[in-house]
N, C-alpha and C positions, 0 to 999 in steps of 0.2 A: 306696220305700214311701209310701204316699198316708196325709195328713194326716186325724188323726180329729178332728173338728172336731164332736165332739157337743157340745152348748151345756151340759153340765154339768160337762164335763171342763174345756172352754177360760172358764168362769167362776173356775172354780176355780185355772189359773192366773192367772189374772192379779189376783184376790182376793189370792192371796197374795203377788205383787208392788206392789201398788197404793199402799204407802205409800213405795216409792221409785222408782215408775212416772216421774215427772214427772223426777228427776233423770239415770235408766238412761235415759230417753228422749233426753235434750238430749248429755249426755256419749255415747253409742254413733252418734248420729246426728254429732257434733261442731256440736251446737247448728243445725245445718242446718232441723231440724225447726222451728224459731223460722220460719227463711225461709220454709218452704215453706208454714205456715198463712198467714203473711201475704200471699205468691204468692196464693192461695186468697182470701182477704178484698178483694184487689186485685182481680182478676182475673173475682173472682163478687160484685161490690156489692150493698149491698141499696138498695133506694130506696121511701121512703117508711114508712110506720110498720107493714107488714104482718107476721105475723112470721115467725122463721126456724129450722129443727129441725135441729139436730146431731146426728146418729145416730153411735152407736157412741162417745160423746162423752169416754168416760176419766174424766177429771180435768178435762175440760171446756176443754182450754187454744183449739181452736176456736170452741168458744161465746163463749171469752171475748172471744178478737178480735172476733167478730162484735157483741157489745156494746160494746166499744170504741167499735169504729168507727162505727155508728150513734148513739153519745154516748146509749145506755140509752134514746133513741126507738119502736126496734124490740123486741118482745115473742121474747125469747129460749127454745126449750125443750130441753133438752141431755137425751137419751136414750141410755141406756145397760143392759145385763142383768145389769151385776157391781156390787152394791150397796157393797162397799169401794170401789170405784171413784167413785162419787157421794159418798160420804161425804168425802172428798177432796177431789173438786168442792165442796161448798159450804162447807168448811171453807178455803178456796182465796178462794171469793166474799164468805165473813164478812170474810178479812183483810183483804182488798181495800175494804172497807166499802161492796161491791152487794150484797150481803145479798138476796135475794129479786128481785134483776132478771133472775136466770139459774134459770128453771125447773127444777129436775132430778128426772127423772122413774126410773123403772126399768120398765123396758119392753125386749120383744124387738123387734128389726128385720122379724121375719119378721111379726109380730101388732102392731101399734102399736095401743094402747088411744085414737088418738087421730082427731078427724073427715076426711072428706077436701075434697082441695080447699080446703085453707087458709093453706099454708108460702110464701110467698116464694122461699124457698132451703130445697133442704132438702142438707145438708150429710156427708159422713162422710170423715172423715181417717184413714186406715190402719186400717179397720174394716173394710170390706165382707168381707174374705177369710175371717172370723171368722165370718162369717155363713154357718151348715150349707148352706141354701138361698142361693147367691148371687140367683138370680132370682127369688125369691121377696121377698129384702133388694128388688132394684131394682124390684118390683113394687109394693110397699109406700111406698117414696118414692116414688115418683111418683103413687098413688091421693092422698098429704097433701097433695102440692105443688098450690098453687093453678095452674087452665090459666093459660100464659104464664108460669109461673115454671120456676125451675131447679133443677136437681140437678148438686150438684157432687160430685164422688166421687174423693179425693185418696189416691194409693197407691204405693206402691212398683213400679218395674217394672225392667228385666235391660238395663242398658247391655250393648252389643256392644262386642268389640276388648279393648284392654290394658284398658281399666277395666273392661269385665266382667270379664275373670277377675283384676282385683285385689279387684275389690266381691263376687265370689261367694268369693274365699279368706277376705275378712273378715268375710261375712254366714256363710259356713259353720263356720269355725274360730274365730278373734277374738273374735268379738262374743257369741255362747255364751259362751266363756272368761269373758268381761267380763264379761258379766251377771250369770252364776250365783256369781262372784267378787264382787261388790259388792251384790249383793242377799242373798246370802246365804240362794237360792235352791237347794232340792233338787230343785225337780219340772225338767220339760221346757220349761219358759215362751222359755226365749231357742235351747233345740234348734229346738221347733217355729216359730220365728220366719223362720229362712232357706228351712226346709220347705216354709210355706205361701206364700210367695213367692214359690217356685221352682213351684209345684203352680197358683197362683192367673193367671188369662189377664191377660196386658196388650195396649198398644196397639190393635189394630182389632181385636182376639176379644173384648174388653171393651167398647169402642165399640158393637159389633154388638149385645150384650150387652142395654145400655143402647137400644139401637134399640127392640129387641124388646121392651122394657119401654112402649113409646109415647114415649118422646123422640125430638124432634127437632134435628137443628142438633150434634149432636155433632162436638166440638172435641176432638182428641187434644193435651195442651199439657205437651210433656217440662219437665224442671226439672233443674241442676244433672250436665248430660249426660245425661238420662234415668235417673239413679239412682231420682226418684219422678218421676210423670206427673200430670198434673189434668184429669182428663175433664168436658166441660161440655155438659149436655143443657138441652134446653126440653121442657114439657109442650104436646103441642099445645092449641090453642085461645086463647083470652083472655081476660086478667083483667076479671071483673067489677068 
């Protein structure tokens, strides 16, 4: 059965997970998720003071790295279409005491309210599949990303062998159980989670993906046996 992924339905999940998004996320992943943004942060630096858009951003725990690690230098904008979600986020950045260093905007991936030809990096960690239009999502980071910058697009994808089918027993049976058990969730939020995984392209069909969107230089870079992968494109041209 093919995932419905209308943007009102999948708002609404995760609206109503969002207040213990950040904890379901760390405990179901076993805290791995911590690694792999930093993988992400490592792997796709930013340099210099340009800035950089987190799409699909949560609770903004990528933005947040990415402020980190440019020591609040770099102009932060964490986008996201589920407005509990942001509220989250900046209630996240108050305690932290950056209050106002991490942008959070609401906005869709497919319509970005925002100029092109300006991002650094333009980022999304286990977002893009959420997005109705995937190619439409990859269209749109890349018209923001300034030529010569990147798009990093961090995502789950289907180890082969004994880990695949120990990771698709857990992503299909387990991790639902877990979720809907700790969240104390009715709707379908952690059903549709192995779904869209299982429906959403990896390795070189998402690279190609990405091609076609006008990047270049695309890097396919597994993580953790291939449980997630981190795809890295460049915008052709050069930064002004």
């Amino acid at each position: 059965m093919a995932v419905d992924k209308s943007s009102q339905r999948v708002r609404r999940m995760f609206g109503d997970i969002a207040a213990r998004y950040d904890l379901l996320n760390h405990l179901l992943s076993l805290n791995l998720d911590r690694y792999w943004r930093w993988r992400t942060v490592r792997d796709v630096p930013a340099h210099g003071e340009a800035p950089i858009l987190d799409l699909c951003t949560g609770t903004g725990d990528l933005a947040l790295a990415y402020h980190r690690a440019t020591q609040g230098r770099a102009p932060i904008v964490a986008a996201d279409f589920c407005h509990p979600m942001l509220v989250v986020g900046r209630q996240k950045t108050a305690r932290a005491g950056i209050n106002g260093a991490v942008r959070f905007v609401e906005a869709d991936t497919q319509r970005l309210p925002l100029d092109s030809d300006q991002f650094q990096i333009v980022s999304v960690a286990f977002g893009l599949r959420n997005v109705s239009d995937t190619d439409a999502g990859l269209a749109e980071m890349v018209r923001v990303c300034r030529p010569g910058g990147r798009v990093a697009v961090l995502e789950f994808s289907r180890p082969r062998g004994l880990l695949g089918t120990l990771y698709q027993w857990y992503f299909k049976y387990l991790l639902p159980a877990i979720g809907r058990r700790l969240s104390s969730s009715r709707d379908e939020a952690y059903d549709y989670l192995p779904q869209s995984v299982g429906e959403f392209p990896c390795g070189e069909a998402l690279a190609q993906r990405m091609r076609a969107a006008g990047l270049v230089d695309v890097s396919i870079r597994p993580m953790t046996l291939g449980v997630a992968t981190l795809y890295v494109g460049t915008k052709a041209g050069s930064a002004a």
